[in-house]
Structures are given as structure tokens and as C-alpha cells.
C-alpha positions in Angstrom: 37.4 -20.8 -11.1 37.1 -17.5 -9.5 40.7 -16.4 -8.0 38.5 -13.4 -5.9 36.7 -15.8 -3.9 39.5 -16.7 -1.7 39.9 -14.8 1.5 43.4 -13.6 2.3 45.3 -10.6 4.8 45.2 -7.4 3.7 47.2 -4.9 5.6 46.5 -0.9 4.9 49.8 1.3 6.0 51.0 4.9 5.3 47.6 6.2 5.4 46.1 8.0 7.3 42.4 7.6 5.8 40.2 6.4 8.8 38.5 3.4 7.3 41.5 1.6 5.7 42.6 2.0 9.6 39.9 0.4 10.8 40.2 -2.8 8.3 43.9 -2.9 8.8 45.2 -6.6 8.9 41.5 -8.2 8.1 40.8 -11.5 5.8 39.0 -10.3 2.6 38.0 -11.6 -0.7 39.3 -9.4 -3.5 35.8 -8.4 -4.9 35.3 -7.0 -1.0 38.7 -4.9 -1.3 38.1 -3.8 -4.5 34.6 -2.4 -2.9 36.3 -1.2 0.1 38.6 1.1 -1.8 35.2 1.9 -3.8 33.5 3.2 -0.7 36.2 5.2 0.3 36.6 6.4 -2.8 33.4 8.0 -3.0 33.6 9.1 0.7 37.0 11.3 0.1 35.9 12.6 -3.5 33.0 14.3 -1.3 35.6 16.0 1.3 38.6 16.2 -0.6 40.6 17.2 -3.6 41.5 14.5 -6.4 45.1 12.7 -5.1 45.6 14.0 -2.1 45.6 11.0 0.7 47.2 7.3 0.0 47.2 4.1 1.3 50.0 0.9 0.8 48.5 -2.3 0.3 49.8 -5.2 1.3 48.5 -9.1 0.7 49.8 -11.9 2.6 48.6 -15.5 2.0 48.0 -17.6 5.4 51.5 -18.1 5.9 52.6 -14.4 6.5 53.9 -14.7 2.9 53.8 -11.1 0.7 51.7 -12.0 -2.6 51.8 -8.3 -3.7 51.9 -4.6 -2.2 50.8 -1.6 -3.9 50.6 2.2 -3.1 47.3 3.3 -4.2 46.5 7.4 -4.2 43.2 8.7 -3.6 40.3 9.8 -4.5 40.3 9.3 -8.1 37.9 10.0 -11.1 34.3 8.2 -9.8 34.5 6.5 -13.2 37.7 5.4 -12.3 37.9 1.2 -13.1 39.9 0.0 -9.7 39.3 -4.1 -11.1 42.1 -3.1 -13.6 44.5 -0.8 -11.3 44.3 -3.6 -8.4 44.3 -6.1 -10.5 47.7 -8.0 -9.4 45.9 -8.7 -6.0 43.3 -11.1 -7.2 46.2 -14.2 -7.5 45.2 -16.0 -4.3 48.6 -17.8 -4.0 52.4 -16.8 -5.3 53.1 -18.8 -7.9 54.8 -22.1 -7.3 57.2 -24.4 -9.0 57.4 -27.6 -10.2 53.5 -28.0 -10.3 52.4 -30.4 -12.8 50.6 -29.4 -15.8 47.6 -29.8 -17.1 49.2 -31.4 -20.1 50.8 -33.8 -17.7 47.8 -34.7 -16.2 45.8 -34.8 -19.6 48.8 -37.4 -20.4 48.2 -39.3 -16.9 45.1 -39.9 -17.5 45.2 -40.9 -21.2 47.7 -43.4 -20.5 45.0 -45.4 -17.7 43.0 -45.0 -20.6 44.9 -46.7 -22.9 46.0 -49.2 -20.5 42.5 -50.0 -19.7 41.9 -50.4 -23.6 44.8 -52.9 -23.9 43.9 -55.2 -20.9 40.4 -55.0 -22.9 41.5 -55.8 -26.0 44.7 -58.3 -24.9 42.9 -61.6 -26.1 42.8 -60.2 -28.8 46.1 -58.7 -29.2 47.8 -61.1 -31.9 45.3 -60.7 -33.9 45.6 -56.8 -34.2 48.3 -55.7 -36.2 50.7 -53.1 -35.4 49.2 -50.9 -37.8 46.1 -51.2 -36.4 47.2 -50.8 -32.5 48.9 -47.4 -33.5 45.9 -46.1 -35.3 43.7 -46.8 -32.7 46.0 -45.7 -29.9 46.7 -42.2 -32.3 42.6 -42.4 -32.1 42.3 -42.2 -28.6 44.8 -39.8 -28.3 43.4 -37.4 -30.5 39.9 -37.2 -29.4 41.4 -36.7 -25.7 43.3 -33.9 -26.6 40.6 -32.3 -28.4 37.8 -33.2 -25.2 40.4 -31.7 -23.0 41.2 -29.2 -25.0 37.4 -27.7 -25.0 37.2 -28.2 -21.5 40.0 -26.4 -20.8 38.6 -23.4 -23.7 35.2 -23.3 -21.8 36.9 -22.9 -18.1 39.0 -20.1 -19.4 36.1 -18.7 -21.4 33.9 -18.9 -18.5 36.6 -17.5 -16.2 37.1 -14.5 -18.9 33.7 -14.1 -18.8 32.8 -14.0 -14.9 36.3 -11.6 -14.2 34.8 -9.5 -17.1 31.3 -9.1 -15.4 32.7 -8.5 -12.4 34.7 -5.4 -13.8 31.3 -4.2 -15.1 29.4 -4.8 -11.7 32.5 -2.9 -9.5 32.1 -0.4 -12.5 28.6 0.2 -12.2 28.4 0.2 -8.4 31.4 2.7 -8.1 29.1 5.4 -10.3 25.9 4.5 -8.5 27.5 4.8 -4.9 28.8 8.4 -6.6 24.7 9.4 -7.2 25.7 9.4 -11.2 23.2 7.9 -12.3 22.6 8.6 -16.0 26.6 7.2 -16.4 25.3 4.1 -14.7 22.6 3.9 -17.3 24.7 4.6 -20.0 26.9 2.1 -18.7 24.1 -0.6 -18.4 23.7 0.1 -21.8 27.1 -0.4 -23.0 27.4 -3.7 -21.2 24.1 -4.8 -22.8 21.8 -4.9 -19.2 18.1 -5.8 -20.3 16.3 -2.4 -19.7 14.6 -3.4 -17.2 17.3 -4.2 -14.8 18.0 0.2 -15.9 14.5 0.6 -14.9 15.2 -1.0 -11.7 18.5 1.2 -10.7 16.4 4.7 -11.2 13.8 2.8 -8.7 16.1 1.6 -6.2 18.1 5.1 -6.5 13.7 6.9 -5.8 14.6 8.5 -10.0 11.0 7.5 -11.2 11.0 10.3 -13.9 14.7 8.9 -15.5 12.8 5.5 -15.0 10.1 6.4 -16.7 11.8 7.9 -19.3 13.9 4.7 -19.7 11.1 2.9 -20.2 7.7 4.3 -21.0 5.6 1.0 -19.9 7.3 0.8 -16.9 4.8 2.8 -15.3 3.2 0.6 -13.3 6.8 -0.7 -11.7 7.4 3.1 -11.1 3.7 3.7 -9.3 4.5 0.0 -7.2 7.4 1.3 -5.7 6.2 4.4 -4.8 3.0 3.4 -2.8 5.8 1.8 -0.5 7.5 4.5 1.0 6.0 6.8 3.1 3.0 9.8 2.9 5.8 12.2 2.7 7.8 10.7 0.3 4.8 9.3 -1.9 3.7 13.3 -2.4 7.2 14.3 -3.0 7.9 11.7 -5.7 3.8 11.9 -7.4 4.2 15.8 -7.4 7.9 15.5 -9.2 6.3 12.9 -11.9 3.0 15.4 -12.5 5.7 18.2 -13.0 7.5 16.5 -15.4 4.3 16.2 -17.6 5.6 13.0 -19.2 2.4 10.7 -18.5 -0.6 10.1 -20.5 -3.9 11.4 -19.6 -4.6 8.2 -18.3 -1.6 7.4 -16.3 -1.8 11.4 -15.1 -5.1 10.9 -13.1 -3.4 7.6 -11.5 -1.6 10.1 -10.3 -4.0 12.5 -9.0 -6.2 9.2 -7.5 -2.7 8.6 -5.2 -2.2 12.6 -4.2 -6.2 12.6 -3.3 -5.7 9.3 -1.5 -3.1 10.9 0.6 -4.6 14.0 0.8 -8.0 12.6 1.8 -9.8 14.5 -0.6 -12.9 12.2 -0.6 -15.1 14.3 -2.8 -12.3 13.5 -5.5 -12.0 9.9 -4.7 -15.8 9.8 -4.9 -16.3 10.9 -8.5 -13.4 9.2 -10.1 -14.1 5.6 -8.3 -14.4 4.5 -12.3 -10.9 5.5 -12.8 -9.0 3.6 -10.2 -6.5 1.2 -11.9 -5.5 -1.2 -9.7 -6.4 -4.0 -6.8 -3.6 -2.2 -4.7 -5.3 1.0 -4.8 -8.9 0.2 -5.0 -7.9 -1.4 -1.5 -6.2 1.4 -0.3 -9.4 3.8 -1.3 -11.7 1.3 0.2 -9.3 1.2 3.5 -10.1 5.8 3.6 -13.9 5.5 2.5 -14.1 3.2 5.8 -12.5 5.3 8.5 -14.2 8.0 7.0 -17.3 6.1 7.2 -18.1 6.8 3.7 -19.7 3.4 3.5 -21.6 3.6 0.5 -18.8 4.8 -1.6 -16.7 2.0 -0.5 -19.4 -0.5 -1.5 -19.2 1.1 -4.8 -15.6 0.7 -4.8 -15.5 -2.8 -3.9 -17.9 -3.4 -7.0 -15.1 -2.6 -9.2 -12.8 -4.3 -7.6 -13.6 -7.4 -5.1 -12.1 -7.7 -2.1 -13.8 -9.9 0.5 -11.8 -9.2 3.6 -12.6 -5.7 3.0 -16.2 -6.1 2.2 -16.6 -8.4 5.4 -14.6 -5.4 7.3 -17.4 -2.7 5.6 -20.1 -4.6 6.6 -19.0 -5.1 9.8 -17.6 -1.3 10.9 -21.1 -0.2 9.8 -22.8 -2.3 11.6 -20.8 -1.3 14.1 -21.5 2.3 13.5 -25.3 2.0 13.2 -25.7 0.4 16.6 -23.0 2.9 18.1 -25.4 5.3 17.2 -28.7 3.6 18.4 -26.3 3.2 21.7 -25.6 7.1 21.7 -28.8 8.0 20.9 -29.7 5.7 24.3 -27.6 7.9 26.4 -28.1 11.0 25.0 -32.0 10.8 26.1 -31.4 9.1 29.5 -28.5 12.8 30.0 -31.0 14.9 28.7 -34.0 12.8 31.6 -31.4 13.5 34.0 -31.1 17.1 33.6 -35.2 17.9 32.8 -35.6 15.7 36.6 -33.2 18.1 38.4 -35.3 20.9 36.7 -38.6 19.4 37.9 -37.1 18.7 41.5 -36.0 22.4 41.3 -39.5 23.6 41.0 -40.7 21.4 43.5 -38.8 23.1 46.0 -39.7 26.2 44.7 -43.3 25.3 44.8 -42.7 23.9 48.9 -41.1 27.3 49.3 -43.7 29.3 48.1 -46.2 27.2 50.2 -44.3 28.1 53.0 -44.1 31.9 52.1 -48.3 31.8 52.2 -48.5 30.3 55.0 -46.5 32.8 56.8 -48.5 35.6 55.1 -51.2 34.0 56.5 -50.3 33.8 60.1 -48.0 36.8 60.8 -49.0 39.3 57.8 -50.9 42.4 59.7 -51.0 44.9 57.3 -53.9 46.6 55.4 -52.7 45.2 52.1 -52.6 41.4 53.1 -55.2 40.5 51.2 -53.4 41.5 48.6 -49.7 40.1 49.4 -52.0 36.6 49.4 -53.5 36.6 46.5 -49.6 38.0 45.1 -48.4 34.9 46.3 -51.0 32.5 45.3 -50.1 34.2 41.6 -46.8 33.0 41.9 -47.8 28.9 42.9 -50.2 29.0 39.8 -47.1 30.0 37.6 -44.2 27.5 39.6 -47.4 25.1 38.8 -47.8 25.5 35.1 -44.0 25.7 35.0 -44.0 22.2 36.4 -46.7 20.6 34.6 -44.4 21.4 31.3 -41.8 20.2 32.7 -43.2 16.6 33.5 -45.0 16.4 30.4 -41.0 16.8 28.9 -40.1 14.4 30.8 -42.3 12.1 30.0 -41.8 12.3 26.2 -37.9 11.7 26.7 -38.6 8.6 28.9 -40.9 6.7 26.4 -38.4 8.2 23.8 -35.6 6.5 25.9 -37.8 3.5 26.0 -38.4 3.2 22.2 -34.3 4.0 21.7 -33.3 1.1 24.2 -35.6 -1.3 22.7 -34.2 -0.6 19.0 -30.7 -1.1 20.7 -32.2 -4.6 22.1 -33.5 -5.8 18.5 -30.3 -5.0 16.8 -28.7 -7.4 15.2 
């Protein structure tokens, strides 16, 4: 049984430490005080000087009852082991008197044992001998003690052993809420953690070169967590493992395939498409070559690694981009028909002008030279004419261009 699992008051006096304020007089289990003062702990070893603030501790069961006080100074060493120094407060209860036994029970219980045995066996009873009853009855009794007293070996074992892990878990947390990590390793180590539960501190704690060093195959673990923070952080963390120089040549480019993914250096991307080393980023490659509309690099991408939603998605965005560009083409003649029929209307008016112009020259001019100022004029509607003729002929070609464009638009499919 777990004595830490029961909630009971806590009160926090002669303090003046903000926190234990604010939980003053609150239910807790002890594994949550021992964590509370952990916390703090850490928090005042960042501002303050060792054994300079304290706190009074007081538990009190449900009845306003004391169960134990204790004046606790702070902050101490981070390595400090609080299970031990608060250990008085993880008895739930005072202890009573006049509680029976365990012993008494275990001889409760034997004795309905051996009175079921004897109403058993009472037919038979005359023809059992003394002897005989008291070496059976010593029988019973014996392999009873011995069943209860494993049971009662295993609880205390198993209680030993869960109060002793939980000393190694407040332990471990207390250094790793202190940022030390390479104790908590160490620590891991001493209390036999599987190395990959190491690994997985340096991960959680974003100290992918100490995890890689723990572990050398844990490279791929290290390269998983990464692609799921952010571009920012991803760089950060790639750039710190390529200055480390501690990869292989293989796992090195991995590297350099992530910083070009973020980058968007597709020229990179493009001639290392061979070297890409997983689904996840193969994807993630294939995702870039797409918005950049590098469509036949991410067809050869998706040969090396299958991915039909993203296939389906390639397909379909340049399809899309094909008849995008049949559509712009479309409006890019019928702009440009536009502006070449303004142009034409503009030397028509020039042309009605110039007509005009001769007239006039015709009625009203009186001077010697108006043969000349005719035939000046007539110059000038030959060139407005030639000027127009080029102009419809342009506009001509962009309309059956426009034509042949909108049609191609049609027949897409």
C-alpha cells in the first residue's frame, strides 16, 4: 500500500515564500508536497542564496488532528533528496492503539479454517486419533503461517520497492526541473533506467547532441523530434548537431536534406532526391517541390517513396496550373485586343480629322501655295492609312490567337 496516496491538510506558516502562501491550508498527497517544495526549491535557488527563507509545515488528518510539523529551510543543494528529509509526513494517520494485528487476524482466520476442517472431518472423528488430529491441525497451522507470511514479505517488498522508486523519480525530477541534466543521466544510470528512457530526457529537455551521444542509434528518435517543433527551432537544433560533427556521413546529409528543406534550397533538394531517408521527409520534400511547382521533381520523389494522397494532390495542382495558364494566356490576348482596338479607334479619329483638315484647305485656303498645303495633307492620310492598315492586321492576329487560346481552354480536361 502506498501511504502517499492519501490526501491530507497541509498548512505552510512562518514563511514568507509566496507559493507556500498561496497553498496554505490545501488537501495534498505527499508525492504532491514533496514536489511542491521541489518547485520552489528550484525557483529560490535561481533568486536567492542557499538557507536563507523557511517555511513550518504542518499536517492535520480530517479531523483537525496534528500528524506532524516540521520547519523546513530553503533553498537547498538541487541534488538535495527531500523524500528522506520529509519523510515523517508520508504516515497518513497517527498511530492508533489497540488495533488488532495481523497475527491476530492470521489466527482469526486459521481458526474458521480449522473449524471448517473439523465439521468436515466430524463423522469421522473417532476414528482419528489424537495423534493424528494434532498433526494435522500442526499441518494446517504451518502452511498458514508460511502462506501468510509470504504475503505479508511480498506487500512489504513491493511497498519498499514502490517508496524506493518514488525517491528516485522526486530525485530525478528535482535535477531536471534545475536544467542539470548530465546529473539526471548519471542518475538514470545509477538507478539502472533502460537507455532509452536517458535518450528520451535529453529529447524532452531539446539536448539532441547529449542524446545522441547517449545513444548513437538513437538518431532517428533525435531527427523525429526535431521535425516537430518549429522552422526556427528546427535550424537552431540541425545547425547545433552539424557543429558538433558527431554524425556519420550518412546521417550528416539527413541533416543538410532538413536545413535545405527549410531553407527552400530546391536546387539541393533536386540532386540529392536519392538520399532522402524517410516517408516523413520524402513527404515533407514532396509538400516544397509542389508549391514551388517543381512538378517533375516531385514525381521523382514520389518514385522513391509512395505517397498517394500526395501523388493524387501533384497531379491535381498541375493540372490546375496548366489550365491556369491556358486561362491567363486567354486574358492576356483579349487585354492586349483591347488596347491594339483603342489604338485603331485612335487613328480613325485621326484619319476623320485629317479629312476634315482637307476639306477646309479646300474651301477656304486662298494662298498661292494651296496646291501645295493639299497635296501636304493628302501625305499625311496616306501615312494615318498605312498606320491603320498595321494596326488591323495586329488585331486580327491577336483575335484568331484569342480564338485558338479559348478553344484550348474549352478542350481541357
Amino acid at each position: 500500500m502506498n501511504l502517499g496516496t492519501k490526501k491530507s491538510y497541509y498548512v505552510f506558516s512562518k514563511t514568507d515564500i509566496k507559493k507556500f502562501k498561496e497553498e496554505n491550508n490545501k488537501p495534498l498527497e505527499y508525492i504532491d508536497l514533496i514536489k511542491l517544495v521541489i518547485d520552489t526549491n528550484s525557483e529560490l535557488l535561481k533568486l536567492y542564496e542557499l538557507n536563507t527563507k523557511s517555511v513550518e509545515i504542518s499536517k492535520f488528518n480530517k479531523n483537525d488532528s496534528l500528524i506532524h510539523s516540521q520547519l523546513l529551510k530553503l533553498p537547498l543543494e538541487a541534488d538535495t533528496d527531500f523524500d528522506k528529509i520529509l519523510v515523517n509526513f508520508s504516515e497518513t494517520k497517527p498511530p492508533k492503539t489497540g488495533k488488532v494485528t495481523k497475527v491476530d487476524k492470521a489466527t482469526k482466520d486459521l481458526t474458521v479454517i480449522n473449524d471448517k476442517a473439523n465439521y468436515i472431518e466430524r463423522k469421522d472423528f473417532e476414528k482419528i486419533s489424537i495423534k493424528k488430529i494434532s498433526i494435522i491441525g500442526f499441518s494446517f497451522m504451518t502452511v498458514f503461517i508460511i502462506v501468510i507470511g509470504f504475503v505479508l514479505n511480498q506487500s512489504i517488498n513491493r511497498g519498499n520497492s514502490e517508496q524506493e522508486k518514488l525517491s528516485q523519480e522526486l530525485i530525478i525530477t528535482q535535477l531536471e526541473t534545475s536544467g542539470k541534466y548530465d546529473k539526471v543521466a548519471q542518475k538514470m544510470k545509477d538507478f539502472n533506467y533502460p537507455k532509452k528512457d536517458i535518450v528520451n530526457m535529453y529529447l524532452e529537455n531539446g539536448q539532441f547532441v547529449n542524446a545522441l551521444k547517449a545513444d548513437k542509434k538513437a538518431f532517428t528518435s533525435v531527427l523525429d523530434k526535431i521535425d516537430t517543433m518549429n522552422n526556427k527551432e528546427q535550424q537552431e537544433a540541425l545547425n547545433e548537431l552539424k557543429k558538433a560533427n558527431i554524425t556519420s556521413k550518412k546521417e550528416s546529409i539527413s541533416l543538410d536534406l532538413r536545413l535545405a528543406l527549410l531553407n527552400k534550397d530546391i536546387d539541393f533538394l533536386k540532386k540529392n532526391i536519392k538520399s532522402v531517408d524517410s516517408q516523413a521527409l520524402s513527404d515533407r520534400i514532396v509538400k516544397l517541390f509542389i508549391d514551388e511547382k517543381e512538378y517533375a521533381s516531385a514525381n521523382e520523389q514520389l518514385k522513391f517513396f509512395a505517397n498517394k494522397a500526395l501523388d493524387k494532390q501533384a497531379k491535381q495542382a498541375e493540372h490546375d496550373d496548366k489550365k491556369q495558364a491556358l486561362t491567363n494566356k486567354v486574358n492576356e490576348l483579349k487585354k492586349a485586343i483591347s488596347d491594339t482596338q483603342k489604338q485603331l479607334d485612335g487613328k480613325n479619329k485621326q484619319l476623320s480629322d485629317l479629312h476634315k483638315q482637307l476639306d477646309d484647305l479646300n474651301k477656304n485656303d486662298k494662298s498661292p501655295d494651296k496646291g501645295k498645303h493639299v497635296d501636304d495633307k493628302n501625305k499625311e492620310i496616306d501615312n494615318a492609312n498605312k498606320d491603320k492598315n498595321k494596326i488591323s492586321d495586329i488585331l486580327k492576329d491577336q483575335q484568331g490567337k484569342e480564338k485558338e487560346a479559348q478553344k484550348a481552354v474549352d478542350d481541357f480536361k
